[in-house]
PLY file of the C-alpha trace (Angstrom):
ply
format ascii 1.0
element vertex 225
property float x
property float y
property float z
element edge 224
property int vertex1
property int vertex2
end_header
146.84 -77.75 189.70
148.73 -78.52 193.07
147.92 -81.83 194.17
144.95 -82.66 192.35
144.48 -86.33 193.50
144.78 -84.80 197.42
141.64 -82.58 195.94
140.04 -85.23 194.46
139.95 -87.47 197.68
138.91 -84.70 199.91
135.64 -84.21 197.48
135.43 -87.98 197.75
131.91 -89.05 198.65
131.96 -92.84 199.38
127.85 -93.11 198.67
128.32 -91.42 195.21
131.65 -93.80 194.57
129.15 -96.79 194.92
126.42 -95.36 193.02
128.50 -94.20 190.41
130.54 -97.76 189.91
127.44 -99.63 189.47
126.41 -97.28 186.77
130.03 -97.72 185.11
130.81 -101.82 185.48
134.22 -102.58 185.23
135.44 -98.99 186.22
137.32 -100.08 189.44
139.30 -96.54 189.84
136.62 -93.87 190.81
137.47 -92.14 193.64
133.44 -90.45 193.57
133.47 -86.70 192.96
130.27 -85.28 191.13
130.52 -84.14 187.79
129.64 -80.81 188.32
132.94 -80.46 190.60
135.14 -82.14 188.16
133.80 -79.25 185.33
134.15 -76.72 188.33
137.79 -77.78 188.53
138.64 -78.08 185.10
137.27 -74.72 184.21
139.83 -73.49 186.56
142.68 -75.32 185.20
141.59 -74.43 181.50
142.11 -70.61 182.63
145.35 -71.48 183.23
148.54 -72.98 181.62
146.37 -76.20 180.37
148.90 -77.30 178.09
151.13 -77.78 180.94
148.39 -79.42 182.74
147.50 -81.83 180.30
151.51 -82.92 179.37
152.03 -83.81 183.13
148.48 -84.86 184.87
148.17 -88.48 185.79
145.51 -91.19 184.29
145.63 -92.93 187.25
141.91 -92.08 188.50
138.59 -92.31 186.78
138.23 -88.20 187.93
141.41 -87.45 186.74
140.89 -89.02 183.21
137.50 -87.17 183.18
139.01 -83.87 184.38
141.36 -84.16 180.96
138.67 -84.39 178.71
136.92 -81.77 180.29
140.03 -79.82 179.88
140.40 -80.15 176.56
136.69 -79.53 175.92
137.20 -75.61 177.88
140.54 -75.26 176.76
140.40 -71.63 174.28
142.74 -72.89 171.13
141.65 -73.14 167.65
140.35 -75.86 166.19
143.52 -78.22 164.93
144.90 -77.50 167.87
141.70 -78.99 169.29
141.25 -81.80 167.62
144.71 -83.08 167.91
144.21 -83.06 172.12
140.60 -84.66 171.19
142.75 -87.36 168.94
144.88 -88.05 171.90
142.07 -87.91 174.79
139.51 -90.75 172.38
141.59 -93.72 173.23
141.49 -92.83 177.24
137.88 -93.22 177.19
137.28 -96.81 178.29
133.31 -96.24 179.56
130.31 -94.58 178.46
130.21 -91.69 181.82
133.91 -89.89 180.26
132.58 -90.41 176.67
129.45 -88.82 176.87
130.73 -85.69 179.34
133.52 -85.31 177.24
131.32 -85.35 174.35
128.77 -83.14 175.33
131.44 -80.69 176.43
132.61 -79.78 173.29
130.36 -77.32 172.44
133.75 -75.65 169.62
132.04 -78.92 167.08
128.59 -76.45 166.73
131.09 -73.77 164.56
133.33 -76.40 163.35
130.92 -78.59 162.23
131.80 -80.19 158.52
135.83 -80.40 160.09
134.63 -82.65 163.22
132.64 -84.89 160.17
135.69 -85.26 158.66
137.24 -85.79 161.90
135.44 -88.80 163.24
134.56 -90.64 160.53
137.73 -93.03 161.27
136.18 -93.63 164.16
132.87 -94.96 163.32
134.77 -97.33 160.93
137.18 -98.41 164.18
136.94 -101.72 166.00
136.95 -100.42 169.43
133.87 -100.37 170.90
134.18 -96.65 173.08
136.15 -95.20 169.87
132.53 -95.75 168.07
130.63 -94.93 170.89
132.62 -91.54 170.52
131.75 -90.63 167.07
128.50 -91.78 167.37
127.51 -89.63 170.93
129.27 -86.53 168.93
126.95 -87.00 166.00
124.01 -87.03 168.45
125.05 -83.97 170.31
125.80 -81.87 167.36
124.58 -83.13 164.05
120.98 -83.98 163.98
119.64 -81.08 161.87
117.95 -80.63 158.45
121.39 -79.73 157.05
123.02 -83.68 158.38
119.91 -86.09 159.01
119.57 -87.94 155.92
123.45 -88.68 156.28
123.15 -89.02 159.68
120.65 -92.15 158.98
122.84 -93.43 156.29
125.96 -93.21 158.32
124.04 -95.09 161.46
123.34 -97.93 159.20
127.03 -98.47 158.90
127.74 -98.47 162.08
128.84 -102.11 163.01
130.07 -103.62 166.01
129.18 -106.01 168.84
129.63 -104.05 171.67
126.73 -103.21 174.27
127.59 -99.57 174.31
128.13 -98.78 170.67
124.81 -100.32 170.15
123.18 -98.32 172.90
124.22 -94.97 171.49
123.45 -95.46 168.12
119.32 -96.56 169.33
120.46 -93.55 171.38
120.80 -91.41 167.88
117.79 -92.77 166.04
115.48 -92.22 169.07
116.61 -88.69 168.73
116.47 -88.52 165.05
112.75 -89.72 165.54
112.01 -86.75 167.62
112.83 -84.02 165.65
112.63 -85.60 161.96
109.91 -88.34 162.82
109.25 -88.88 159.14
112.42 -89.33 157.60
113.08 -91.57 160.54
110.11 -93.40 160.34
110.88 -94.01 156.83
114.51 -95.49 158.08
112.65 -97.75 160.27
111.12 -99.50 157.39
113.91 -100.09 155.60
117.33 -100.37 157.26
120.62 -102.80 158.07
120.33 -102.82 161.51
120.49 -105.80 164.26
118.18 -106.68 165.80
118.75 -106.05 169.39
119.66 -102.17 167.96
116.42 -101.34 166.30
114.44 -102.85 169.20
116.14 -100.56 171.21
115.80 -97.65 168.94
111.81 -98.84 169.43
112.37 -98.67 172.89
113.96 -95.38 173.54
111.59 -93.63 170.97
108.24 -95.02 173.53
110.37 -93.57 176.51
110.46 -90.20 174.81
108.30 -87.76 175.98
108.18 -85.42 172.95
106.31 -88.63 171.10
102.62 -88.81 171.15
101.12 -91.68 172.44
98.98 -93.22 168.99
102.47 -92.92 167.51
103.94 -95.10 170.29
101.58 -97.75 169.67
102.21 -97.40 165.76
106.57 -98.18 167.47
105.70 -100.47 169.57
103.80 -102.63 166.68
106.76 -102.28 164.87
109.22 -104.63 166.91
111.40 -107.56 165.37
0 1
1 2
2 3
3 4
4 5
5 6
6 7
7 8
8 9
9 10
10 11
11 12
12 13
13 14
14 15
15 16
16 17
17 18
18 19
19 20
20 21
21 22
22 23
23 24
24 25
25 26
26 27
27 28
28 29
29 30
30 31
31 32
32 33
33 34
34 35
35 36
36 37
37 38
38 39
39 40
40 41
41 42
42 43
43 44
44 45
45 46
46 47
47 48
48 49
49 50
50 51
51 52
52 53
53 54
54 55
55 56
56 57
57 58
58 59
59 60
60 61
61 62
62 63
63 64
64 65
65 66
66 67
67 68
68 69
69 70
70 71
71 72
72 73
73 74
74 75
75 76
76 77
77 78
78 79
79 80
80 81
81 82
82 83
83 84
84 85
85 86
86 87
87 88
88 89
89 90
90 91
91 92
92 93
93 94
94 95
95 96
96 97
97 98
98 99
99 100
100 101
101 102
102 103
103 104
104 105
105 106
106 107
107 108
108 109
109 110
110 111
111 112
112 113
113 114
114 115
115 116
116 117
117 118
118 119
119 120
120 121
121 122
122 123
123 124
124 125
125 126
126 127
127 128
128 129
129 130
130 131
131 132
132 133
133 134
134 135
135 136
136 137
137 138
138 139
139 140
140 141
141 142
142 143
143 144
144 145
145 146
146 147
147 148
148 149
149 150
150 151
151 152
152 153
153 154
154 155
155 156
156 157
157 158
158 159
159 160
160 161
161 162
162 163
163 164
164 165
165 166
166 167
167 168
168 169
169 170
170 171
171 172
172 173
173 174
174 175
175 176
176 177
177 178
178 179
179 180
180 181
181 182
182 183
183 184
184 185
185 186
186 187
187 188
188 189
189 190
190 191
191 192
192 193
193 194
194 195
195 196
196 197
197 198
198 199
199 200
200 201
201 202
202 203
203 204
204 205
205 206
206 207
207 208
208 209
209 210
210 211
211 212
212 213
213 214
214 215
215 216
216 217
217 218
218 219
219 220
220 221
221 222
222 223
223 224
């Protein structure tokens, strides 16, 4: 596309651009364009020549590393061909607004799903806090089914790392896990490896759920560390 950063600044909108920077600290390179014109625009560009796209477009701009991802998510290929842009998009994503988007764009993992396992289980085992964050926000897009949850739990309780964000998403998982497999999860809860500040947060996000009923919120809440 023809002057995308010229685009981008023209779609600029300066109260969004604050907003949005206090929701993504240390991001210092958003320009403020909504997500839903960054997927307008890469669903355009995926229609096109995308591979050219994505060997010559610039990083320089929070939107334009979004705009990638996005572009890989739309992109029509087949799935190696897929996961090798994926493999080459995962260490771009340096805050938690591209990695979810780009995460919950992917929508190729629901027919693909036992390659993507394979696929990011490097990643949960990486040091880097958003290449975590990653696997982890793919497993809670895609995976958290009959077929995966009792490996789901098991592979949560590996999940190690300091960082605020790979934290957040895996309370992020189990709060999820909770609502549709409350038992199993439950029985997690009892018995499990995780830190502290992560399991009180798992506690957390399950109360803030709406799907859970309130005499089982008290039973959470009761539950804390």
């Amino acid at each position: 596309m023809n002057n995308l950063k010229d685009k981008l600044f023209e779609l600029s909108d300066e109260k969004y651009k604050k907003f949005h920077s206090g929701l993504c600290p240390n991001t210092d390179n958003i320009i403020g364009v909504r997500l839903p014109k960054l997927r307008e625009i890469a669903k355009e560009i995926a229609k096109g020549d995308w591979r050219y796209f994505l060997a010559t477009s610039s990083n320089d701009y929070y939107e334009e590393v979004m705009i990638n991802g996005l572009v890989i998510a739309y992109a029509k290929c087949d799935v190696d061909e897929k996961l090798n842009y994926i493999e080459s998009f995962v260490p771009k994503i340096d805050n938690w607004a591209i990695c979810d988007s780009f995460c919950n764009s992917l929508k190729f993992v629901n027919k693909n799903k036992e390659k993507v396992w394979e696929f990011i289980q490097p990643y949960l085992k990486s040091n880097k806090e958003f290449e975590i964050r990653f696997a982890v926000v793919i497993i809670l897009n895609y995976y958290i089914t009959e077929d995966y949850i009792d490996l789901i739990l098991e592979t949560l309780d590996e999940v190690k790392h300091e960082g605020y964000y790979v934290k957040m998403a895996v309370a992020w998982a189990i709060s999820l896990c909770f609502v549709k497999f409350e038992e199993k999860t439950m029985n997690y809860l009892k018995n499990n490896k995780l830190d502290d500040f992560t399991y009180n947060k798992s506690l957390q996000k399950i109360c803030e759920s709406l799907r859970v009923d309130k005499d089982t919120k008290a039973i959470i809440k009761s539950m804390k560390r």
